[in-house]
N, C-alpha and C positions, 0 to 999 in steps of 0.2 A: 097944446103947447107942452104941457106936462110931460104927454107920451113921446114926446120928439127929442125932448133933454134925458128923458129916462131911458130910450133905447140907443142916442147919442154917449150917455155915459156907461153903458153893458157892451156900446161897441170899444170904447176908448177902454174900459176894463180889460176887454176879450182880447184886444191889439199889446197892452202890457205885459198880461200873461202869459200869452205867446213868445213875444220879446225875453221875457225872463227864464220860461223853459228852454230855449235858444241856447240863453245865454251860458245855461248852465252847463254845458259840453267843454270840454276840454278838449288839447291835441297836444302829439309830441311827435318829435319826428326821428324817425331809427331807419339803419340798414342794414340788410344781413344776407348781402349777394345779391341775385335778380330780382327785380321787384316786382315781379309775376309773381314770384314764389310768396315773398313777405304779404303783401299783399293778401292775397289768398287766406294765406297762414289764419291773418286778423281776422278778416270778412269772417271768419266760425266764433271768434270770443263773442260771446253776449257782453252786451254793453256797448258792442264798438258800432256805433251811428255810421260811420261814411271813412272810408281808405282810399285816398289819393296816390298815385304815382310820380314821383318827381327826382330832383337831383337836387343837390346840396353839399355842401361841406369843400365846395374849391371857390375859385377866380373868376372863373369867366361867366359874362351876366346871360342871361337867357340863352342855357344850353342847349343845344341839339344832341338827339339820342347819337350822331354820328360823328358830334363833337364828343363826347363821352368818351365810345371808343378808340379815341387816338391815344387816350390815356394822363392826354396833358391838362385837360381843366382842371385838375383838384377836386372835382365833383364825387361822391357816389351816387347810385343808384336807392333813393330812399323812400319811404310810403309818410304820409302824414295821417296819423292815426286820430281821426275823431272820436272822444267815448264819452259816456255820461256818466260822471264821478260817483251818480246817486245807485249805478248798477253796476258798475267795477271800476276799482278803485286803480290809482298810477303805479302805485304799488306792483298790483296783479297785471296791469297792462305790463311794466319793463320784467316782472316775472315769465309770462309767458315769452317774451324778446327770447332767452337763455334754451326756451324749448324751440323755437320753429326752426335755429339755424344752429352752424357751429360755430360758436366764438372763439374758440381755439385755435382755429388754424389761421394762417397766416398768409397774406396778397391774395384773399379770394374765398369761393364760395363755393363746395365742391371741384366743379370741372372747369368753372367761371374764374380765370385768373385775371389779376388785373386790381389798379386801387380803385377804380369804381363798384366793385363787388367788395370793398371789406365793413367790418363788421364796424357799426357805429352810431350810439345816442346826442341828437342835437338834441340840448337843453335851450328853453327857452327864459329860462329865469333859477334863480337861487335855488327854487324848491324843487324842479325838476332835478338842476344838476346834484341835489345832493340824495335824491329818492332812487337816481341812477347808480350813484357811487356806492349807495348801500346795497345795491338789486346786488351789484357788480362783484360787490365783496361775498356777498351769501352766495350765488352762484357759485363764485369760486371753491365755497367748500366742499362741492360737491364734483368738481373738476378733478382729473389727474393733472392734464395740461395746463398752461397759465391761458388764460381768457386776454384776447390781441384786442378786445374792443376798444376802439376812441370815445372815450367822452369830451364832448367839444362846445361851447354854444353856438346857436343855429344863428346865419347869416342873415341867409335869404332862402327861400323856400322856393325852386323853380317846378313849374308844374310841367308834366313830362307829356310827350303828346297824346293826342285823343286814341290813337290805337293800343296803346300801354293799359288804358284804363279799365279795371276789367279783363284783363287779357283772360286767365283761365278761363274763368265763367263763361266769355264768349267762346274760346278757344280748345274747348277740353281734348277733341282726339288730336291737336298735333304734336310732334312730336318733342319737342322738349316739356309740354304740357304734360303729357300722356305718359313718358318715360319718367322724369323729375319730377314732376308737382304733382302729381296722382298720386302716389303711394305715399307721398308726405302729408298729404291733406287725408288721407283715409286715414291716416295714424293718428294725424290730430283729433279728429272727430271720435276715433274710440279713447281715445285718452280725456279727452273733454266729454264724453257719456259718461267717462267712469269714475269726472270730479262727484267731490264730496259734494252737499248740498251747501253753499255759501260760500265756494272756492271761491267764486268771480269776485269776491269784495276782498 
């Protein structure tokens, strides 16, 4: 009887602790043109657990990638970044945002025109939107151009379909991969070799 309560409460422990490492993950949700590319970008920071592909920031409820492109949901093209606070901080997540795309430019994301490609952080509470506003401003000093990004709070999270998911990783020789996201993800990864030791926090 003893041993039935005793490994009954090492299971009930083991189930909490679980629960609790869980829990401890954070998400924000950002865009910055195709979300192949954003996407990707993250998938290299350490820290970052899991990157979704979705749409957000319009009207129309459970968008289609082909409702997107008519231009009229109000939607972008956004990732929702899962990380773990205790191995890179919110901080260093909307820091790297400023690196993987251009916030400067305006209706679009290089060749991607259009308001589902622009540039923009759904907050989901007080402390996101004001760790955004801070990122936003310190970038700026290191800008010529003024920074187009939206700061907005997040609506609804729509999750984009199962062929988005992943796309590079599965995807690498075609050609908007192979042409666009290749030479931007080889850049990130020597520039992330050649963070300091403790950038990620």
């Amino acid at each position: 009887m003893t041993r039935r309560i005793t490994q009954s409460l090492s299971a009930l422990i083991g189930f909490f602790l679980m629960n609790t490492l869980v829990a401890k993950n954070e998400t924000v949700v950002v865009g910055g043109g195709c979300f192949w590319c954003t996407e990707a970008a993250y998938e290299l920071l350490p820290g970052v657990k899991d990157v979704v592909s979705g749409y957000a920031g319009g009207h129309v409820p459970n968008p289609t990638y082909e409702q997107i492109g008519t231009k009229k949901t109000g939607h972008a093209e956004v990732i929702r970044i899962e990380f773990d606070p205790a191995v890179v901080s919110l901080e260093r997540v909307l820091e790297y945002f400023w690196q993987v795309h251009n916030p400067t430019q305006v209706g679009g994301q290089g060749n991607d025109i259009g308001p589902q490609y622009r540039s923009v952080i759904l907050y989901a509470n007080a402390a996101q939107k004001a760790a955004a506003e801070k990122s936003k401003a310190e970038a700026q000093k290191s800008l010529r151009e003024p920074i187009t990004t939206e700061i907005a709070a997040l609506d609804k999270f729509w999750v984009a379909e199962d062929y988005h998911q992943d796309y590079f990783r599965r995807n690498p020789t075609k050609g908007y991969c192979a042409v666009v996201i290749a030479p931007k993800i080889k850049k990130l990864k020597q520039e992330l070799g050649n963070a300091k030791p403790g950038a990620g926090k």
